[in-house]
N, C-alpha and C positions, 0 to 999 in steps of 0.2 A: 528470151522475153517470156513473161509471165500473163500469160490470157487468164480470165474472169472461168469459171466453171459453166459448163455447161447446165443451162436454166432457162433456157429458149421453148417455152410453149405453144408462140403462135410466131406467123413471119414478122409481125410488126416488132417482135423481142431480137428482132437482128439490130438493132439499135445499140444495144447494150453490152454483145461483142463487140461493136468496133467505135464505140465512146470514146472510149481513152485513147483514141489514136489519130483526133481530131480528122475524125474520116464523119462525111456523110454518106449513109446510105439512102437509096431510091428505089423505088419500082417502076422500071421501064415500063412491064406491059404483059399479060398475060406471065410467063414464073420466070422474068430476066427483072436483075435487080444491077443494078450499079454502086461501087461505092469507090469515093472520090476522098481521096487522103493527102494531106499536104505534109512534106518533111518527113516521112517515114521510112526508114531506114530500110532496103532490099530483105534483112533478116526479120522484123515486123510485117513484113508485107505478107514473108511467107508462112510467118508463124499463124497469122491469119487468113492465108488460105489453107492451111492446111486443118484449122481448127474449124473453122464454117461447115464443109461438110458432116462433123462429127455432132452440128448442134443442126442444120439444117434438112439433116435428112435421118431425124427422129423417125421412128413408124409410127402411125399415128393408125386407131381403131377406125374402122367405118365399118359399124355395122358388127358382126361375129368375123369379121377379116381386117386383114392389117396391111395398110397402104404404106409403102415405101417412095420416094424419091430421090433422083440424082443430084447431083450436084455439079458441076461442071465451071469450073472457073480460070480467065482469063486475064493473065495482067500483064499491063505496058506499063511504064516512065515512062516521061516525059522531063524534058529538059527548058530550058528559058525558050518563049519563041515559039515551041511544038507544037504544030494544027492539032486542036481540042478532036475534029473529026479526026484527024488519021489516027490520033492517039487511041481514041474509040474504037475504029475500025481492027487495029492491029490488037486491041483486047480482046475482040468478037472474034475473028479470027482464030487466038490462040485458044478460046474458050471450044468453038466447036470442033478443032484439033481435041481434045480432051473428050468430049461427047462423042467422038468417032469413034475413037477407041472403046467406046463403050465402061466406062468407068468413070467412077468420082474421083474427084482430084484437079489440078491447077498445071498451069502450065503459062512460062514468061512467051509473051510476043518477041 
């Protein structure tokens, strides 16, 4: 699968990686964001976890210094039927599995 080039300036530009994939993105709440995708295939899922980090944790100047960010991301399927919460919960989960280890990167619930 073929991702859009990295052109992500601000977080509101995570819109536009994951457009075409008929996924919305959200922000939970202080730097956890959700994105919600219907029909997309386990190999698009990870193509797009694997490309978020590369646009989302740009360095960005503050000041004569340069902040960096992690990235840490979690993914579940779901199937017909699947509690919306557990589906959540086994993403957050596998997300801070990821954040443990101290690295960016993805990881399936």
């Amino acid at each position: 699968m073929r991702l859009p080039p990295a052109a992500i300036t601000h977080p509101d530009d995570l819109a536009g990686l994951v457009d075409h994939l008929r996924t919305i993105a959200a922000r939970l709440g202080g730097d956890e964001f959700a994105c919600l995708t219907v029909g997309t295939s386990a190999e698009a899922l990870d193509a797009l976890a694997a490309r978020m980090p590369e646009v989302v944790c740009v360095p960005v100047a503050v000041g004569v210094d340069e902040a960096r960010v992690a990235c840490g991301i979690g993914i579940a399927t779901a199937a017909s039927g699947d509690d919306p919460v557990r589906l959540f919960d086994a993403a957050d989960r596998a997300m801070y599995g990821v954040k443990a280890r101290g690295k960016c990167g993805f990881a399936h619930a």
